[in-house]
NUTIPA-963308 format. One record per residue (C-alpha): residue number from 1; residue in one letter; y, x, z. Coordinates in steps of 0.02 Angstrom, whole numbers, plus 32768, in hexadecimal, padded with zeros to 4 digits. Layout:
BEGIN
<pt marro="NUM" nutor="a" north="Y" east="X" up="Z"/>
...
END
This chain:
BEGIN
<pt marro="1" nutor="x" north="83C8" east="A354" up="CD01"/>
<pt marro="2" nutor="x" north="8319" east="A39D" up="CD03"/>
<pt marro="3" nutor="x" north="833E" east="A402" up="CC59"/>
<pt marro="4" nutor="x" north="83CE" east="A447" up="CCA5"/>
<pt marro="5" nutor="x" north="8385" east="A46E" up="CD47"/>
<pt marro="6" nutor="x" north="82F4" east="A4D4" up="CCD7"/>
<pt marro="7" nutor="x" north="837D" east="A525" up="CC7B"/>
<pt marro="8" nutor="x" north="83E1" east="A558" up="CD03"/>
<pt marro="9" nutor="x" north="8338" east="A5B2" up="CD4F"/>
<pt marro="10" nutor="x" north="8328" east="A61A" up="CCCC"/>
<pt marro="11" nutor="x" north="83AD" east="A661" up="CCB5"/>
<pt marro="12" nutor="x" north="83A8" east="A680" up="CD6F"/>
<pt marro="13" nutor="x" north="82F6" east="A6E7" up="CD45"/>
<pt marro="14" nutor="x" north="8359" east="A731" up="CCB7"/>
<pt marro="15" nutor="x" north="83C1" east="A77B" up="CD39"/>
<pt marro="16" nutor="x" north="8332" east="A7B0" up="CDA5"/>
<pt marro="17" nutor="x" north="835D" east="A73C" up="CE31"/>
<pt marro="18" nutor="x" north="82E0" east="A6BF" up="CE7C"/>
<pt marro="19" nutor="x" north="831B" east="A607" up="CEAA"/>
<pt marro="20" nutor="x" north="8343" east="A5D4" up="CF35"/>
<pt marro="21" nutor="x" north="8394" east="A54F" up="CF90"/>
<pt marro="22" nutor="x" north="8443" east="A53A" up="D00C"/>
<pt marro="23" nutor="x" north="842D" east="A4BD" up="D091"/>
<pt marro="24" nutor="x" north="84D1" east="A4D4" up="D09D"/>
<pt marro="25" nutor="x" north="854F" east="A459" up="D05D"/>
<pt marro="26" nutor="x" north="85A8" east="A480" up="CFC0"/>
<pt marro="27" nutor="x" north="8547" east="A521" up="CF93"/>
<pt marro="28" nutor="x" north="84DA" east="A4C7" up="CF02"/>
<pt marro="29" nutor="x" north="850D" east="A51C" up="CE5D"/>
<pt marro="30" nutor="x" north="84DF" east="A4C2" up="CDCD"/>
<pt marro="31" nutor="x" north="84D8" east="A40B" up="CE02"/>
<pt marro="32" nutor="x" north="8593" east="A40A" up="CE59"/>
<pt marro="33" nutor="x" north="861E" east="A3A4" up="CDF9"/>
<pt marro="34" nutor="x" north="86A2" east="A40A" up="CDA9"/>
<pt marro="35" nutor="x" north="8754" east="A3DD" up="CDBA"/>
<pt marro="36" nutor="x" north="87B8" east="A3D5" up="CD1E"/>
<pt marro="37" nutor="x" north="884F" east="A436" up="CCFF"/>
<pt marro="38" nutor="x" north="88F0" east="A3AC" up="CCEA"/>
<pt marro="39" nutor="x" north="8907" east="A351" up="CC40"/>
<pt marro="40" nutor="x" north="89AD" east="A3B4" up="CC20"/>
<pt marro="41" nutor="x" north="8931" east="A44E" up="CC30"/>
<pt marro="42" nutor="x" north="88A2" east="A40A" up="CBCC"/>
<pt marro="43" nutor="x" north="893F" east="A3DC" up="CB39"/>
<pt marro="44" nutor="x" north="891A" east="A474" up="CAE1"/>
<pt marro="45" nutor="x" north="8946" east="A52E" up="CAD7"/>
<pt marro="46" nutor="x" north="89E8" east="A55D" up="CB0D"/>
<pt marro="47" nutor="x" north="8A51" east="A596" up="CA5F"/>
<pt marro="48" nutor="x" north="8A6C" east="A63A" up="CA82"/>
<pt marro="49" nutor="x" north="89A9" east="A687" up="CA89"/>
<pt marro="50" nutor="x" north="89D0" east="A6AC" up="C9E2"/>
<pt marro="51" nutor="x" north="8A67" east="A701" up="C9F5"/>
<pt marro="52" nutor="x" north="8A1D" east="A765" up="CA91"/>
<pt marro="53" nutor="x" north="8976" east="A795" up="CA3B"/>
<pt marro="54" nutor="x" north="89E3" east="A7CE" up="C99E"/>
<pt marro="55" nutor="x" north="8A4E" east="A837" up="CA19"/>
<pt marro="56" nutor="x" north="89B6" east="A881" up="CA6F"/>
<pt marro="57" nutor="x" north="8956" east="A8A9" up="C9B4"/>
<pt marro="58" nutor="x" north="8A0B" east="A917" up="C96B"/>
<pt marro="59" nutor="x" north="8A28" east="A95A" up="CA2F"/>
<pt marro="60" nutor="x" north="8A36" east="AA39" up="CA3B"/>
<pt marro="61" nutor="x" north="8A73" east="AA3D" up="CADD"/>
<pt marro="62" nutor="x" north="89F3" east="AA9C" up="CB24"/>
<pt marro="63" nutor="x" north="899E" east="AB37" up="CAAF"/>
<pt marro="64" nutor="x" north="88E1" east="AABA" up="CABC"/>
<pt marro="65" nutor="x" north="8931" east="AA7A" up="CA26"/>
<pt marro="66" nutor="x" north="890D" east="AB21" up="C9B1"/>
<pt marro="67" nutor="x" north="8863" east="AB04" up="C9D4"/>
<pt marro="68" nutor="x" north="882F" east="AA4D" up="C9E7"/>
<pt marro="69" nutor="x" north="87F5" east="A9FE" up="C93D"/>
<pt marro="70" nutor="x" north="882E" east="A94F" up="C98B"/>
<pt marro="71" nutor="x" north="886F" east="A90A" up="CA13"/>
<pt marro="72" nutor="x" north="880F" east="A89C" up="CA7B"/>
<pt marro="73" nutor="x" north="8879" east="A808" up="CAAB"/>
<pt marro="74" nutor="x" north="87FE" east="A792" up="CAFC"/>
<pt marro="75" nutor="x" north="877B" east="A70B" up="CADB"/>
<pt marro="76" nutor="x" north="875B" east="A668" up="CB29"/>
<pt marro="77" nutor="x" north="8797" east="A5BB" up="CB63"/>
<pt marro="78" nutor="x" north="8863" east="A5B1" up="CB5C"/>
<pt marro="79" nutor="x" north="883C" east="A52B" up="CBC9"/>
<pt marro="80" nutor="x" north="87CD" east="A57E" up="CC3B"/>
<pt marro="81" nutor="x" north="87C7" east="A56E" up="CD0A"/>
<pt marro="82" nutor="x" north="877A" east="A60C" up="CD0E"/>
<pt marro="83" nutor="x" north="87CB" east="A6C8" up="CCCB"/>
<pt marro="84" nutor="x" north="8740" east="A759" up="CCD4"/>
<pt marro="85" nutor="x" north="879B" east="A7E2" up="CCCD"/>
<pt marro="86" nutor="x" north="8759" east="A897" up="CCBC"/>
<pt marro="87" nutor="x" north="87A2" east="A93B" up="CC94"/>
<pt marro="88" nutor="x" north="878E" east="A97F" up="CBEE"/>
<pt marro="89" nutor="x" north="8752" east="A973" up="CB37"/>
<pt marro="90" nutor="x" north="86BA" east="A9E2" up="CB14"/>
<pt marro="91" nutor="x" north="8673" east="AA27" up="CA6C"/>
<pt marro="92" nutor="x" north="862E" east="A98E" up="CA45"/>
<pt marro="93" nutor="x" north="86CD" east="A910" up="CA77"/>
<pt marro="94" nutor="x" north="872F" east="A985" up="CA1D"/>
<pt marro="95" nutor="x" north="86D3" east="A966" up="C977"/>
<pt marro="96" nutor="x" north="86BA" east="A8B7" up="C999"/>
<pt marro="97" nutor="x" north="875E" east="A89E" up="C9D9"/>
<pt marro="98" nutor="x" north="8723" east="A82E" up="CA6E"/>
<pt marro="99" nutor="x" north="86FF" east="A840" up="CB23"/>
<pt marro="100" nutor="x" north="8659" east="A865" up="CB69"/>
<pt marro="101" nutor="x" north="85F6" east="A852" up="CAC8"/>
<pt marro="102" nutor="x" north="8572" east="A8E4" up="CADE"/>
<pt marro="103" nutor="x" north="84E6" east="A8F6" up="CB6A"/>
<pt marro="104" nutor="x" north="855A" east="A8D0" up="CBFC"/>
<pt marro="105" nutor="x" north="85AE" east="A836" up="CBAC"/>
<pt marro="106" nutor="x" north="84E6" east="A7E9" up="CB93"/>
<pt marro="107" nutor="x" north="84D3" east="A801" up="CC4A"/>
<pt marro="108" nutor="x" north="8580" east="A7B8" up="CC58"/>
<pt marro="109" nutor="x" north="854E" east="A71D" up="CC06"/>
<pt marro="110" nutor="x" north="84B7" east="A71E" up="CC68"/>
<pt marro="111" nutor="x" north="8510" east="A725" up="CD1A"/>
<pt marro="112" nutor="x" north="857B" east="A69A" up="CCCA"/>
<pt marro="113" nutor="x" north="84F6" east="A62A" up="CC91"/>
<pt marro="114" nutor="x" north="84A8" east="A644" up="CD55"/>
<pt marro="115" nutor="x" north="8534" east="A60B" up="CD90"/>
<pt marro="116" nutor="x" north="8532" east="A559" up="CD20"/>
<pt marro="117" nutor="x" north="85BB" east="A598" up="CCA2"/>
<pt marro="118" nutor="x" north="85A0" east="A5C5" up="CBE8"/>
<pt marro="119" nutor="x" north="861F" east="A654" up="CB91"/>
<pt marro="120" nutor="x" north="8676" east="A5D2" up="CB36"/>
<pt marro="121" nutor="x" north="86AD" east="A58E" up="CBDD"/>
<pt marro="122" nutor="x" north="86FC" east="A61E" up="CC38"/>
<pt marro="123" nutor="x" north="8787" east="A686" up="CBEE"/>
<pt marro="124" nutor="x" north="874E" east="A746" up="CBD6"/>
<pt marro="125" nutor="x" north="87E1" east="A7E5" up="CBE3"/>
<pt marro="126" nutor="x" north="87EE" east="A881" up="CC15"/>
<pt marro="127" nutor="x" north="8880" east="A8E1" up="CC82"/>
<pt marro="128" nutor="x" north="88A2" east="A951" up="CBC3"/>
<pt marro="129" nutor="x" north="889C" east="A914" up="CB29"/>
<pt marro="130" nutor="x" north="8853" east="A9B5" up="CAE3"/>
<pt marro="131" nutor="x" north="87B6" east="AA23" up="CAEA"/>
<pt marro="132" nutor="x" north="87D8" east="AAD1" up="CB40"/>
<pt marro="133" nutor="x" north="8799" east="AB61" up="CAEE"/>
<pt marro="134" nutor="x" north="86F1" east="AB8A" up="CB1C"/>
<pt marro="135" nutor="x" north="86E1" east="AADD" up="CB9D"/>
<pt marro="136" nutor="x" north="8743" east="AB39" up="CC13"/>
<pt marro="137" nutor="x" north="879E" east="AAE8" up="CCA8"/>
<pt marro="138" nutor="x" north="8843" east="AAA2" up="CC64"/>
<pt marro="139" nutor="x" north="88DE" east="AB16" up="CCAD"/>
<pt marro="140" nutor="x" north="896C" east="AABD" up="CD26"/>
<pt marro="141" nutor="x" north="89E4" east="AAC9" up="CC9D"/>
<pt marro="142" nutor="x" north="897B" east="AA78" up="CC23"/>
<pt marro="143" nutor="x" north="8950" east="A9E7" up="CC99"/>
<pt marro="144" nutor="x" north="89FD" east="A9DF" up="CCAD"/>
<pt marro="145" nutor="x" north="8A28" east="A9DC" up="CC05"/>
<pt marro="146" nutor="x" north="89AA" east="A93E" up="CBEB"/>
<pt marro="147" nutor="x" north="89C7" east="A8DD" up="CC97"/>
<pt marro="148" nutor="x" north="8A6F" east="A877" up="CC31"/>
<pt marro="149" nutor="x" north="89E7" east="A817" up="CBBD"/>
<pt marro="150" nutor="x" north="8964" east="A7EE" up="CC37"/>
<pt marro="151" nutor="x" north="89EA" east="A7AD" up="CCB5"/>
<pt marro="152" nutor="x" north="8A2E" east="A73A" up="CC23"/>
<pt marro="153" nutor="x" north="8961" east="A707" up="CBF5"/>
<pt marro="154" nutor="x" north="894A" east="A6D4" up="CCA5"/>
<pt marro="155" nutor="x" north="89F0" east="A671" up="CC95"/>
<pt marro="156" nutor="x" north="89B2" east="A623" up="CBFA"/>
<pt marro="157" nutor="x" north="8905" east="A5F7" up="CC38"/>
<pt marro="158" nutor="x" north="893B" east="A5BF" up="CCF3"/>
<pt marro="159" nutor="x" north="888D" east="A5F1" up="CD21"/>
<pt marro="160" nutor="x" north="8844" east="A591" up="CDCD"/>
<pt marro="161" nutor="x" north="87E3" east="A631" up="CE08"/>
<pt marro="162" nutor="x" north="87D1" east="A6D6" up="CDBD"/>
<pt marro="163" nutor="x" north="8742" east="A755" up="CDC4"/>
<pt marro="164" nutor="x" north="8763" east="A7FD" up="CDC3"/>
<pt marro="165" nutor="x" north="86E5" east="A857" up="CD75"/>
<pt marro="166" nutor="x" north="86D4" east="A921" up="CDA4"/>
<pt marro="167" nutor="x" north="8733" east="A99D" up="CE20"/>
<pt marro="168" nutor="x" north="87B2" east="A9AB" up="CD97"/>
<pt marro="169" nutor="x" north="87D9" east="A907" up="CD90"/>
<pt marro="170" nutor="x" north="87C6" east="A8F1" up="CE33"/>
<pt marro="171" nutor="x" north="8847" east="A978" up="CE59"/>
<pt marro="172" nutor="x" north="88D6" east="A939" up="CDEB"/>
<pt marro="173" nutor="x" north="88E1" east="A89B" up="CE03"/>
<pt marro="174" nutor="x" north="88DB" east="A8A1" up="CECF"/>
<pt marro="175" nutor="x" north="893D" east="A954" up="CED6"/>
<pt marro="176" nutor="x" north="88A3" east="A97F" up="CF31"/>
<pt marro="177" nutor="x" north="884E" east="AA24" up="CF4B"/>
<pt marro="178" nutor="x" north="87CA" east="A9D4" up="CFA7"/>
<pt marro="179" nutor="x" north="8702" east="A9EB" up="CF69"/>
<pt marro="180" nutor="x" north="86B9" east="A949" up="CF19"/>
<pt marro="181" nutor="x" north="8642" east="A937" up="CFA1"/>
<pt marro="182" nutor="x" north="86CE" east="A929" up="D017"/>
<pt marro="183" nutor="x" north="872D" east="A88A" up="CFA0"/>
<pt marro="184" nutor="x" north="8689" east="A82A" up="CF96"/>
<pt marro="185" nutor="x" north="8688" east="A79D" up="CFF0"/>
<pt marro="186" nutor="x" north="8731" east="A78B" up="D016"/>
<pt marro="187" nutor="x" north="87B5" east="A71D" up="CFB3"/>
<pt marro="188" nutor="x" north="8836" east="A75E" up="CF81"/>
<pt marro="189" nutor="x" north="88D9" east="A71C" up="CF20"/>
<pt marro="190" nutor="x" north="8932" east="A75F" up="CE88"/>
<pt marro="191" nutor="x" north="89D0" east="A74D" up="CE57"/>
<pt marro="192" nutor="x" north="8A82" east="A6DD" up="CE8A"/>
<pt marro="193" nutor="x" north="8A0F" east="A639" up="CE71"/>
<pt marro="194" nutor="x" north="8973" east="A687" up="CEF5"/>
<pt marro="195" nutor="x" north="88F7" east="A66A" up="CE83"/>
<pt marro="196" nutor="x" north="884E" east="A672" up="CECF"/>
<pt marro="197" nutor="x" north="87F2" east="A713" up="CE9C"/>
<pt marro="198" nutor="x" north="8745" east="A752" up="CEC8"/>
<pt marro="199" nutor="x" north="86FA" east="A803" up="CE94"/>
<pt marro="200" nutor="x" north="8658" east="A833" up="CE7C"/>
<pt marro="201" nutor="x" north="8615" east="A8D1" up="CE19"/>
<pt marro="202" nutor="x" north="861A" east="A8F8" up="CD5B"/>
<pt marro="203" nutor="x" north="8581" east="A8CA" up="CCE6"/>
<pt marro="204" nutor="x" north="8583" east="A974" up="CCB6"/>
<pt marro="205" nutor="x" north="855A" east="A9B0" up="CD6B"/>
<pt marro="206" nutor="x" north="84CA" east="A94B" up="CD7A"/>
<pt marro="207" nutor="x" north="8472" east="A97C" up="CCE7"/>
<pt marro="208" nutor="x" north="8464" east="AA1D" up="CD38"/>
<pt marro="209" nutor="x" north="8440" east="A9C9" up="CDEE"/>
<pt marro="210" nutor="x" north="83DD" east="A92D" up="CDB9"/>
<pt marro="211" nutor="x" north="83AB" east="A91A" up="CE7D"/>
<pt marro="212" nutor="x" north="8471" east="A8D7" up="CEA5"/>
<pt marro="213" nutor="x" north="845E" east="A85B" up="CE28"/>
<pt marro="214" nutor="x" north="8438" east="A7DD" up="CEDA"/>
<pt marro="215" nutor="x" north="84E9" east="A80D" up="CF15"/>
<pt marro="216" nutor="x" north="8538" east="A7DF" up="CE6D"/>
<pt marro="217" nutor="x" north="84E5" east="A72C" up="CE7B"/>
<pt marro="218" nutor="x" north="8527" east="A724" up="CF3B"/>
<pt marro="219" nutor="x" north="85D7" east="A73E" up="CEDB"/>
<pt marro="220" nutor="x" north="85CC" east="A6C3" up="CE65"/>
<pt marro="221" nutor="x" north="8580" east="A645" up="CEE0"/>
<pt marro="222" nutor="x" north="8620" east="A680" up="CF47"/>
<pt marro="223" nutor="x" north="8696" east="A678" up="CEAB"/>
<pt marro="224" nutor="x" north="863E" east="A5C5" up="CE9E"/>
<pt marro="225" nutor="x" north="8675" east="A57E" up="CF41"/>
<pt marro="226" nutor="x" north="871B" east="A5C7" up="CF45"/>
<pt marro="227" nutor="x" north="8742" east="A567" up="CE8E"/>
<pt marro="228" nutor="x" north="8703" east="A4C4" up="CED9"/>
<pt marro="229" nutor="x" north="8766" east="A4DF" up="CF7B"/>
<pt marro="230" nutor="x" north="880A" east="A50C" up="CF16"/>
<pt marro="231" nutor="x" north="87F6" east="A493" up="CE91"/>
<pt marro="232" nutor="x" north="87E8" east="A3F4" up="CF25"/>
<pt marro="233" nutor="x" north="887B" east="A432" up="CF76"/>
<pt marro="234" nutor="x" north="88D2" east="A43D" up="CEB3"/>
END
């Protein structure tokens, strides 16, 4: 337990964020049990993934495709109680053809690893499946045009909670027009089922504001509770 303790402070320091400790009940991080998703859940993928992920690598329904050189499906645990999602492929998920794999996604893994979680245990998306030219904001339309195969991922996956990563994100999967400073701290739900869903700002932002990298841990400690809350009423 002591390893882990050590490990778990430094990635904390990788972060920039100094230790400290909730009196509170229930706000420890690292040391709190997880619950388990159900055996049926923890059978296996579901069989279509395959089918969807083919559908999403041959899809034109927006013009992103003339550009992209690959789709970018998803990575992660098909198992998974938690779905990151952001809100687009850059240059270098585009190339790699997976989620958050440049600067951002190593701060990514970073605020994941603070938060007692490894990449291999979350499952990583993004609201498109393809990079838009130049990084720009993805268009309604083409959010639109992608919003069919994430809605079927998250019905695959069954997530517990869901962290919306980014005001794009943010935006399309509450309908909001809201500021991310205004969702934080709040939970919200998404979809028929009300999954739990937190939001908190996009790796990409704080490289350029390292100083709100303390309100990004108060969202995953958030994010944290919530889980543990929904998964003991589950």
């Amino acid at each position: 337990m002591d390893g882990q303790r050590e490990l778990h402070n430094a990635y904390l320091q990788a972060m920039g964020i100094t230790r400290w400790v909730s009196r509170q009940a229930g706000e420890a991080l690292a040391d709190e049990p997880v619950c388990e998703k159900t055996a049926i859940a923890s059978a296996g993928p579901a069989p279509d993934w395959a089918m969807l992920e083919s559908q999403v690598a041959g899809c034109t329904r927006c013009r992103l495709h003339e550009t992209r050189t690959q789709t970018v499906f998803g990575t992660g645990n098909r198992n998974a109680d938690w779905l990151i999602i952001g809100e687009a492929p850059g240059a270098d998920e585009d190339r790699a053809g997976e989620p958050f794999v440049g600067r951002a996604g190593m701060l990514l893994n970073e605020m994941l690893l603070a938060a007692g979680y490894r990449r291999d245990d979350v499952y990583i998306a993004n609201i498109i499946k393809c990079r838009p030219p130049d990084n720009r904001n993805p268009r309604p339309d083409e959010v639109q045009s992608c919003q069919g195969y994430l809605q079927r991922q998250v019905e695959l996956l069954q997530p517990r909670i869901i962290l919306a990563v980014g005001k794009i994100a943010a935006h399309s999967l509450l309908g909001s027009t809201e500021p991310v400073g205004r969702l934080r701290g709040t939970q919200h739900y998404y979809g028929v089922k009300k999954i739990p869903l937190v939001v908190t700002y996009h790796p990409a932002y704080l490289l350029r504001s390292p100083m709100e990298k303390r309100k990004v841990w108060a969202d995953l400690q958030f994010a944290r509770r919530v889980f543990l809350s929904s998964s003991q009423v589950s």
